[in-house]
Backbone as ProteinMPNN parsed JSONL, in Angstrom:
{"seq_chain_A": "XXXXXXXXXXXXXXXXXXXXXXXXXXXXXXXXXXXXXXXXXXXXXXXXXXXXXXXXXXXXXXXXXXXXXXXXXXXXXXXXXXXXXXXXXXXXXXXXXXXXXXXXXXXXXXXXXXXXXXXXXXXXXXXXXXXXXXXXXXXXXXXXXXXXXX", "coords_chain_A": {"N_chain_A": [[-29.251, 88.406, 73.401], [-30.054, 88.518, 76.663], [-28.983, 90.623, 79.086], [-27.479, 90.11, 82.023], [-28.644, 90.882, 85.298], [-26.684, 92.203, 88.209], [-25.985, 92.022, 91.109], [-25.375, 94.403, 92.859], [-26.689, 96.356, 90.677], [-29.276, 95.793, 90.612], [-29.442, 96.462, 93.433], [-29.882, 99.209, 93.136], [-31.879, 99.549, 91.463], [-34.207, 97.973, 92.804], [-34.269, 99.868, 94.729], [-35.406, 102.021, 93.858], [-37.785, 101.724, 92.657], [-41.368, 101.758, 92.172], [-43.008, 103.339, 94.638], [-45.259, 101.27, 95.379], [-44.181, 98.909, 94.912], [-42.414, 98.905, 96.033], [-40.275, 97.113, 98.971], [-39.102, 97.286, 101.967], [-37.995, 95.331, 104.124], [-38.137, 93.149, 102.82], [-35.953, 93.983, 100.742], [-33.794, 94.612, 102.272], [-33.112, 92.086, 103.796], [-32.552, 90.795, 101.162], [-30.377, 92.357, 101.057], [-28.128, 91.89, 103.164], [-27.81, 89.006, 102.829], [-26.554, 89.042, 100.197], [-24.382, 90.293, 100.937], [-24.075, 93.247, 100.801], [-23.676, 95.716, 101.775], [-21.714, 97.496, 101.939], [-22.079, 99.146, 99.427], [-25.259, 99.754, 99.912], [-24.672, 101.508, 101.932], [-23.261, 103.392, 101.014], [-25.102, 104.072, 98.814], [-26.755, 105.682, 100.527], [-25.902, 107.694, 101.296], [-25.773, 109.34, 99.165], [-26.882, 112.15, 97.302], [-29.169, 112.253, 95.814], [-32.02, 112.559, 96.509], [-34.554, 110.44, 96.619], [-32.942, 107.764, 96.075], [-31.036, 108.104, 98.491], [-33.201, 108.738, 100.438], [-34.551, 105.858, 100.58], [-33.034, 103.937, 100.783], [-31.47, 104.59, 103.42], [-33.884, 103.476, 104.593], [-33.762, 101.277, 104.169], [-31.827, 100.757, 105.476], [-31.827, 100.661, 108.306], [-33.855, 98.913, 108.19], [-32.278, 96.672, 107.764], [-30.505, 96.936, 109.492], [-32.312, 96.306, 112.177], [-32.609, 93.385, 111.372], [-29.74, 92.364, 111.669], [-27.843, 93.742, 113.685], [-25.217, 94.358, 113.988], [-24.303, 94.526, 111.416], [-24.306, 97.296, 110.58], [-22.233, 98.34, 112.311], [-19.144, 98.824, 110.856], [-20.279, 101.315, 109.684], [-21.047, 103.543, 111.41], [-19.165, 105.836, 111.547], [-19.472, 107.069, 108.848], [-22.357, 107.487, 108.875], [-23.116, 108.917, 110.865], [-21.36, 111.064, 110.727], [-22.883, 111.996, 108.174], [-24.624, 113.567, 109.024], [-24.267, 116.455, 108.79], [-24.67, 117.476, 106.378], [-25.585, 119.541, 104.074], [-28.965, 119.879, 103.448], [-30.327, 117.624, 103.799], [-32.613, 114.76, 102.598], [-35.444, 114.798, 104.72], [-36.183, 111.869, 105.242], [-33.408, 110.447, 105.668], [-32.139, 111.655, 107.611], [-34.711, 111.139, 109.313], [-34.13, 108.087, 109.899], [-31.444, 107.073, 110.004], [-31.324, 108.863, 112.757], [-33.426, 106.907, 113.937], [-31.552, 104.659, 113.855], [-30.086, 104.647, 116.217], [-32.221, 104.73, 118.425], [-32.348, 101.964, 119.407], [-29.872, 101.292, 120.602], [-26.441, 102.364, 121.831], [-25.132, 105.492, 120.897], [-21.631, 105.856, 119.094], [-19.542, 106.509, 121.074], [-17.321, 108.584, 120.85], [-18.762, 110.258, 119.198], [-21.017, 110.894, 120.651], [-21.503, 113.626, 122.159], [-21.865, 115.504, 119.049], [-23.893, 114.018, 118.638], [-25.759, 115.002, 120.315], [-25.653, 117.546, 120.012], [-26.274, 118.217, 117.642], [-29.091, 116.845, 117.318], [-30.755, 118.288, 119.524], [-30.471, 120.527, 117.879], [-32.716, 119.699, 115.938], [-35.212, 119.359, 117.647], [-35.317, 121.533, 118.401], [-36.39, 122.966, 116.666], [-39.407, 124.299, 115.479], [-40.471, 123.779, 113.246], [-39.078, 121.631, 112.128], [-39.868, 118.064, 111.149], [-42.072, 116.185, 112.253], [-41.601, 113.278, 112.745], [-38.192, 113.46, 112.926], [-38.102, 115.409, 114.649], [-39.235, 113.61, 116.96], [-37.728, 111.195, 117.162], [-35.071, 112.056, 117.707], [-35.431, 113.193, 120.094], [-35.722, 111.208, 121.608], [-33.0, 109.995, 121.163], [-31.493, 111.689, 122.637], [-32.214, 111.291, 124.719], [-31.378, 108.849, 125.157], [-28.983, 109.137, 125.314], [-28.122, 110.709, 127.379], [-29.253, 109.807, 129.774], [-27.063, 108.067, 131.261], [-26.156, 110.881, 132.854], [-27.686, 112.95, 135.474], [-27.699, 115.604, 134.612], [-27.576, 116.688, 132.535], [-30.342, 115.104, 131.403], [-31.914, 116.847, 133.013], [-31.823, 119.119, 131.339], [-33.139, 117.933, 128.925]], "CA_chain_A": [[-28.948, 87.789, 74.679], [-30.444, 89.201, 77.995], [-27.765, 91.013, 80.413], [-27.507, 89.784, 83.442], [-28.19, 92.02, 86.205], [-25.856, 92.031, 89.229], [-26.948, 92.351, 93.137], [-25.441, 95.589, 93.06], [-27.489, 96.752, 89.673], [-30.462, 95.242, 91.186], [-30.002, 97.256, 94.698], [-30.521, 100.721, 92.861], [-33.383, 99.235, 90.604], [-35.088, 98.17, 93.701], [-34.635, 101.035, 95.697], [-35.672, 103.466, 92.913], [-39.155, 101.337, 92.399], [-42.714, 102.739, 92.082], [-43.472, 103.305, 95.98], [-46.132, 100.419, 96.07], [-43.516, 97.619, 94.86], [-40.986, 98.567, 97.167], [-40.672, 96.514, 100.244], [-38.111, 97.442, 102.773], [-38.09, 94.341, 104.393], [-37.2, 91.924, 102.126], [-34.558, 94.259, 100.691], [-32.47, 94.079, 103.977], [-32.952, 90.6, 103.671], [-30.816, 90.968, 100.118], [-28.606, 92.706, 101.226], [-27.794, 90.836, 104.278], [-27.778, 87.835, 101.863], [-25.398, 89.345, 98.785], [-22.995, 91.011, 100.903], [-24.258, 94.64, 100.056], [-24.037, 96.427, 102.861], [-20.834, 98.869, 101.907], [-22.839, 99.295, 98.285], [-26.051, 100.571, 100.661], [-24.346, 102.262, 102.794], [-22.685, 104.562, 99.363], [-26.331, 104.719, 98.211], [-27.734, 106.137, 101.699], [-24.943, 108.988, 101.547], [-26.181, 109.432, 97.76], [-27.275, 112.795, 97.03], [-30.256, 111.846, 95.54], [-33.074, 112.217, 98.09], [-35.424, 109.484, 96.809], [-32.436, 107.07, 96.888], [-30.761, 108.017, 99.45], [-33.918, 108.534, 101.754], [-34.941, 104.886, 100.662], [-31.638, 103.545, 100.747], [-31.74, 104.864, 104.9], [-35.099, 103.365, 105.205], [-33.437, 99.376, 104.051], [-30.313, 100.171, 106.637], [-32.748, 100.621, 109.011], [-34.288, 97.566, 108.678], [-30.635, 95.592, 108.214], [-29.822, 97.151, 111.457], [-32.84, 95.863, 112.756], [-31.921, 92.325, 111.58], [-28.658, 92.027, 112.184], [-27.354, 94.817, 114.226], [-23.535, 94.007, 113.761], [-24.377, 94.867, 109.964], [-24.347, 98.756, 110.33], [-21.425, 98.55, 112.904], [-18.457, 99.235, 110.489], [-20.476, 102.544, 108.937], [-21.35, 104.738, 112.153], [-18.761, 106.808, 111.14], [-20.309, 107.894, 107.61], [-24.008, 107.851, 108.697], [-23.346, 110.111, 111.531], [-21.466, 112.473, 110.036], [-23.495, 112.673, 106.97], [-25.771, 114.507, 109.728], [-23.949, 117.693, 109.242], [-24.299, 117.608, 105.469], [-26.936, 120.283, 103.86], [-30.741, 119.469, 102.25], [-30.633, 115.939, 103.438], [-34.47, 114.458, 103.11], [-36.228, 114.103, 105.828], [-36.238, 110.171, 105.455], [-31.98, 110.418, 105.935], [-32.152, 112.571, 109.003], [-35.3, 110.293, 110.42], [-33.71, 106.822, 109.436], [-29.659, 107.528, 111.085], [-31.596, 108.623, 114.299], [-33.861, 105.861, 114.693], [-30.91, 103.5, 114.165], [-29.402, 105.05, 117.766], [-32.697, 104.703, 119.372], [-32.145, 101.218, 120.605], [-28.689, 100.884, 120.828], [-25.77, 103.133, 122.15], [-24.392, 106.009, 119.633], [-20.655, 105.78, 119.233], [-18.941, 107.52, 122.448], [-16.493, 109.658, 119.749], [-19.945, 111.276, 118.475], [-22.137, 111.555, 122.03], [-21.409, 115.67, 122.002], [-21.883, 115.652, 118.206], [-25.082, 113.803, 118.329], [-26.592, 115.747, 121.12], [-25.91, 119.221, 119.685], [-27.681, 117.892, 116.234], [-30.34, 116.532, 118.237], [-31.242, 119.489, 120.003], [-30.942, 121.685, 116.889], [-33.896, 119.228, 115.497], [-35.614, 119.187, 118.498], [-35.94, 123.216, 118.942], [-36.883, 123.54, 114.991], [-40.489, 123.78, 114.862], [-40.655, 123.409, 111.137], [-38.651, 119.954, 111.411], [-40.747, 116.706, 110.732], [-42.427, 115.687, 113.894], [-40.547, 112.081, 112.977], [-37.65, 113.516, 113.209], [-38.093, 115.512, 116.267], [-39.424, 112.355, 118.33], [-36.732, 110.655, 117.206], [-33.499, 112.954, 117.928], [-35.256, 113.395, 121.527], [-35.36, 109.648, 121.928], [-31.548, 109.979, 120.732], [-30.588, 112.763, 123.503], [-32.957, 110.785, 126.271], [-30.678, 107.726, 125.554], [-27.491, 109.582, 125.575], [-28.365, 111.651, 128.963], [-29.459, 108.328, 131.272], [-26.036, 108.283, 132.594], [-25.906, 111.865, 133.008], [-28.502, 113.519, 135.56], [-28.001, 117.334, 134.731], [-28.117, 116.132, 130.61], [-31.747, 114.728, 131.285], [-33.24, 117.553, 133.358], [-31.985, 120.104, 130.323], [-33.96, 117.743, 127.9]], "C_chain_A": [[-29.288, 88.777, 75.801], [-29.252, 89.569, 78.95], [-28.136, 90.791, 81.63], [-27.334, 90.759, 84.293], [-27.84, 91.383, 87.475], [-26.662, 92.258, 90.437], [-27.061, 93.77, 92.733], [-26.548, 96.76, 92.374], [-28.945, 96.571, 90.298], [-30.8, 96.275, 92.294], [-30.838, 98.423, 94.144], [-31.582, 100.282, 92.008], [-34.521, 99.046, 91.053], [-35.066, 99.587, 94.587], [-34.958, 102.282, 95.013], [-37.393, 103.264, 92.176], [-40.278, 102.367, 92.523], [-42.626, 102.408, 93.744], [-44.428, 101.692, 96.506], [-45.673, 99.027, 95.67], [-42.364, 97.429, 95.758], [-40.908, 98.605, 98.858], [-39.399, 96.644, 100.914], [-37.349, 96.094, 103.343], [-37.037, 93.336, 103.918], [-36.022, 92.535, 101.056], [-33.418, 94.604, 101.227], [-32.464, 92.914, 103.346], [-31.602, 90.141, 102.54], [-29.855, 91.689, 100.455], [-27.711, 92.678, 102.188], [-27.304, 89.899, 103.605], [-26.862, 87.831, 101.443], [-23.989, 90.23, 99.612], [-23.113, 92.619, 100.436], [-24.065, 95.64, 100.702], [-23.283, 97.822, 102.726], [-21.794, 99.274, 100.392], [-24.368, 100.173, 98.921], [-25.971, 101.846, 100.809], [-24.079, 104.215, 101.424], [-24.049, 105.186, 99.05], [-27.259, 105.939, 99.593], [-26.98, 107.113, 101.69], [-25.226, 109.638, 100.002], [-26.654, 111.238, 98.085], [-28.651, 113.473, 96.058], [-31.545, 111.408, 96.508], [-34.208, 110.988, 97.747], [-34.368, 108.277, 96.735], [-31.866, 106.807, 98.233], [-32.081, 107.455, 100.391], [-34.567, 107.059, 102.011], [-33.502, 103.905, 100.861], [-31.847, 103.565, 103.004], [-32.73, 103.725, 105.41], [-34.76, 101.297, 104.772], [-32.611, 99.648, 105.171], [-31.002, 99.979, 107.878], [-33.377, 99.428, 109.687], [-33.14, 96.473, 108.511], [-30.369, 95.665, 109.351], [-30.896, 96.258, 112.591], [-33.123, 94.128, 112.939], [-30.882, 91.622, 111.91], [-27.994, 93.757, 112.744], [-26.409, 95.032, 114.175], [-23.165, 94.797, 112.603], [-23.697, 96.227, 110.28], [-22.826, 99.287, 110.949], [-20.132, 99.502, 111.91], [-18.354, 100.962, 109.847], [-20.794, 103.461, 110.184], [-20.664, 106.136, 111.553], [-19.32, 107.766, 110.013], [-21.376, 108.338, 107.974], [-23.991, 108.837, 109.393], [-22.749, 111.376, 111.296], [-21.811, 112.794, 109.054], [-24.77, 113.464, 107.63], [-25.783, 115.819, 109.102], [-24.134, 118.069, 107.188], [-25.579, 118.611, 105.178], [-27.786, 119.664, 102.969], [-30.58, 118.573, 102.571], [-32.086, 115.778, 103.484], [-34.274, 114.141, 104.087], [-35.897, 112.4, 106.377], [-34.687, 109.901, 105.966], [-32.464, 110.79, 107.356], [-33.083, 111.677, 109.755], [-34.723, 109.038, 110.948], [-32.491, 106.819, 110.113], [-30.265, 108.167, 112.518], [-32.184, 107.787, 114.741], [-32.642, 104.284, 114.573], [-30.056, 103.537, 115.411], [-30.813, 105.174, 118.504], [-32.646, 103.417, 120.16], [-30.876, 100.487, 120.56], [-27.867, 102.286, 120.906], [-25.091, 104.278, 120.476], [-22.644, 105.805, 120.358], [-19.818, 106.455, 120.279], [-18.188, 109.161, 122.162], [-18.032, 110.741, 119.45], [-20.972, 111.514, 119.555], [-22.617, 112.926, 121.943], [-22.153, 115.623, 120.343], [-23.66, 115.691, 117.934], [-26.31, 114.791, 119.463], [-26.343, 117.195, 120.762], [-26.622, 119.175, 118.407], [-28.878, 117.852, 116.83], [-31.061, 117.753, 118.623], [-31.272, 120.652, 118.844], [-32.592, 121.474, 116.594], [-34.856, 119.438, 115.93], [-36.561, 120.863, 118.601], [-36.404, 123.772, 117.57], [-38.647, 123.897, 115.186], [-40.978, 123.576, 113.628], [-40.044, 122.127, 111.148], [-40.015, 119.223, 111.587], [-40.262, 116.431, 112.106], [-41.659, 114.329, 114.212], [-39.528, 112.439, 113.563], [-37.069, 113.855, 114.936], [-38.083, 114.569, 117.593], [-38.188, 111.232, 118.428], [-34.911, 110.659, 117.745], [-34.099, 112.853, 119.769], [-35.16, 112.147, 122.355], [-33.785, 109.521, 122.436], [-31.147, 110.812, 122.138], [-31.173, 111.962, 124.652], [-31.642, 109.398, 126.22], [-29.197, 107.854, 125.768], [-27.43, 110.572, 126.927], [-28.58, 110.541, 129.698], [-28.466, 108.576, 131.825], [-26.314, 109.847, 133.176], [-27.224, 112.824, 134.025], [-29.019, 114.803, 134.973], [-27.941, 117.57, 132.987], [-30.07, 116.191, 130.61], [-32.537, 116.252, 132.213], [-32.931, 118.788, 132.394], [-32.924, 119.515, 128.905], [-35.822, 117.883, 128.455]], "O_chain_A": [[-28.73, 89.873, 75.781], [-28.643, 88.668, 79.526], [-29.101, 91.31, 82.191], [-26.33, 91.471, 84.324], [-28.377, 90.358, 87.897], [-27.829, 92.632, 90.549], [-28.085, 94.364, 92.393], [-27.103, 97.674, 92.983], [-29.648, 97.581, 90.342], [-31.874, 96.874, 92.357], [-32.007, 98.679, 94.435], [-32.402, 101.2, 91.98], [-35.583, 99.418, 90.556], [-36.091, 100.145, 94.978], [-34.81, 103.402, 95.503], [-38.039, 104.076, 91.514], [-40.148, 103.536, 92.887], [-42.209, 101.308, 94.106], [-44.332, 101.141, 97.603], [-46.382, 98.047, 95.902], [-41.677, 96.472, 96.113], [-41.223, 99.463, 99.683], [-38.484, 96.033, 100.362], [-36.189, 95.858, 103.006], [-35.927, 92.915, 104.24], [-35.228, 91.741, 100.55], [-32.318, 94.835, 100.727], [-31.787, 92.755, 102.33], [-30.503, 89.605, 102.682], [-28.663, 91.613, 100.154], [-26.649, 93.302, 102.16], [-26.081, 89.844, 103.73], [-26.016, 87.011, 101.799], [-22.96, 90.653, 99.085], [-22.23, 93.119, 99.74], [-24.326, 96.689, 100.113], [-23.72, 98.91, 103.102], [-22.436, 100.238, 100.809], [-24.593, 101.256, 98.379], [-26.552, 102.833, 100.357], [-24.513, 105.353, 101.25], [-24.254, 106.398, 98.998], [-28.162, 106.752, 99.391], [-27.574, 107.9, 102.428], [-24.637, 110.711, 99.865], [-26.738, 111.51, 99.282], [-28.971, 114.621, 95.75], [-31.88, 110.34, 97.019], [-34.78, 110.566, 98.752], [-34.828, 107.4, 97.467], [-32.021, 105.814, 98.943], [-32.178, 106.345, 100.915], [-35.04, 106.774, 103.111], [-33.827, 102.821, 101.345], [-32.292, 102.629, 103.668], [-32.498, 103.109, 106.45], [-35.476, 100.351, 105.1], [-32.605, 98.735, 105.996], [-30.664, 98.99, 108.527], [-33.478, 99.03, 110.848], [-33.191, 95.441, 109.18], [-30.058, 94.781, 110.149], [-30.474, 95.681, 113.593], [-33.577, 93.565, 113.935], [-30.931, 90.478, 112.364], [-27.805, 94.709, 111.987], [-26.259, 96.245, 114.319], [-22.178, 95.53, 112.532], [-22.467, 96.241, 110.227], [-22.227, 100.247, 110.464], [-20.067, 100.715, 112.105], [-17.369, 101.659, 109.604], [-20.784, 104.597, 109.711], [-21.25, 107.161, 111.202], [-19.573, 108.958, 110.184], [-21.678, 109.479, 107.623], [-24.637, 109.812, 109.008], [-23.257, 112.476, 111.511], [-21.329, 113.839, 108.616], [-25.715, 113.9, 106.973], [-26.837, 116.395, 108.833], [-23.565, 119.099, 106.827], [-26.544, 118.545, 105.94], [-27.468, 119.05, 101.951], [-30.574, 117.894, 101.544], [-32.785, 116.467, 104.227], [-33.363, 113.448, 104.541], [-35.53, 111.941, 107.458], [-34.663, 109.004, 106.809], [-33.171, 110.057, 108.048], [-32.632, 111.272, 110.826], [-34.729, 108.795, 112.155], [-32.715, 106.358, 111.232], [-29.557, 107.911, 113.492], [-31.904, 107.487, 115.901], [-32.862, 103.179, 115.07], [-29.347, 102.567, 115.678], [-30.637, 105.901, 119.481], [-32.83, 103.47, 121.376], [-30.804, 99.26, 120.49], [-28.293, 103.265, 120.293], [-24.745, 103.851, 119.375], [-22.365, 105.664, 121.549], [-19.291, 107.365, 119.64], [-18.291, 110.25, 122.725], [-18.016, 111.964, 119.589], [-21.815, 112.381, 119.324], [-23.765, 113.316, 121.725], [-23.367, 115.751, 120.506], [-24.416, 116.536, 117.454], [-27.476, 115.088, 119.206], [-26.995, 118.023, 121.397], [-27.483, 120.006, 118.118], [-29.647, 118.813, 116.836], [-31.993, 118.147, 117.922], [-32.055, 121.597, 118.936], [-33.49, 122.298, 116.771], [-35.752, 119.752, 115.147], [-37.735, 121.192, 118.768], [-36.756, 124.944, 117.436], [-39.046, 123.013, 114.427], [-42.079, 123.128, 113.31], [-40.379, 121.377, 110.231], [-41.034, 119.716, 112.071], [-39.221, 116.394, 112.762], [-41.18, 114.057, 115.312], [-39.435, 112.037, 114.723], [-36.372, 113.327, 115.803], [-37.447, 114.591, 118.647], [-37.81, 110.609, 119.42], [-34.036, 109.831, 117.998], [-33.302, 112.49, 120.634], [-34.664, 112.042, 123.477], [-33.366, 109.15, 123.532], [-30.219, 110.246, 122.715], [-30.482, 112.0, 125.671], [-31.076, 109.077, 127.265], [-28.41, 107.025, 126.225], [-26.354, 111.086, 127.235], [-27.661, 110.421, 130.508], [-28.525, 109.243, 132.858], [-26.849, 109.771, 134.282], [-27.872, 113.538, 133.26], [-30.195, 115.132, 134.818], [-28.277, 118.604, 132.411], [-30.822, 116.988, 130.05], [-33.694, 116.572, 131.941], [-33.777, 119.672, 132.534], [-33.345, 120.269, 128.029], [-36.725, 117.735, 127.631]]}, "name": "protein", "num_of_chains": 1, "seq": "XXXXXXXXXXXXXXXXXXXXXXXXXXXXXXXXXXXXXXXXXXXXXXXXXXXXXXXXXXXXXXXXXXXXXXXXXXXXXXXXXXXXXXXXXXXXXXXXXXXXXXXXXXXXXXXXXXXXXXXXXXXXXXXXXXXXXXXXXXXXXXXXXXXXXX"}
């Protein structure tokens, strides 16, 4: 008899695919669909950089379908900033989900002293960089004497 595999079983099976079967896209879509979103979220804090960083790279696009989705997790994603060795794809993926929408008010300071670490690296990933300065340009607008230090 064949075992039935579950959403959840399924998420990490897709998000652990050969690179050229796995479609970001339409796995938001599932997990918009199934209700997966705290199950994601677990995998995107994973310690496993090819889930995690693919794991990031579906919330990404959930956030970008339903934006509400991600709401309940700010807390985790942004402080899994401060955590050490995250891939690249983590660190790019949690800043471009604050480029077009506000970061949490509690984490403003937080995110702008990360930011600017990224920013002044030259060894980080140019993604990242463009992305964190995005992040500090949208958290300085109110602020004149923010924007003329970026």
């Amino acid at each position: 008899m064949a075992k039935k595999i579950i959403p959840e079983q399924n998420l990490v099976l897709e998000l652990t695919n050969e690179l050229r079967g796995f479609k970001a896209p339409q796995l938001a879509r599932y997990v918009l669909e199934h209700s997966l979103m705290a199950e994601l979220v677990k995998l995107c804090l994973s310690k496993e950089a090819l889930l995690s960083s693919r794991a990031m790279w579906v919330l990404s696009w959930c956030s970008q379908l339903n934006d509400e989705s991600i709401m309940p997790y700010h807390d985790a994603l942004i402080e899994n900033l401060e955590a050490k060795n995250l891939h690249k794809g983590v660190i790019r993926n949690t800043l471009r989900l604050y480029q077009y929408r506000p970061a949490p008010e509690k984490y403003r300071a937080f995110l702008l002293d990360t930011c600017y670490t990224y920013i002044k690296n030259p060894s980080e990933a140019i993604a990242v960089r463009a992305f964190a300065i995005t992040v500090v340009y949208n958290i300085s607008k109110p602020y004149p004497e923010l924007l003329h230090e970026l």
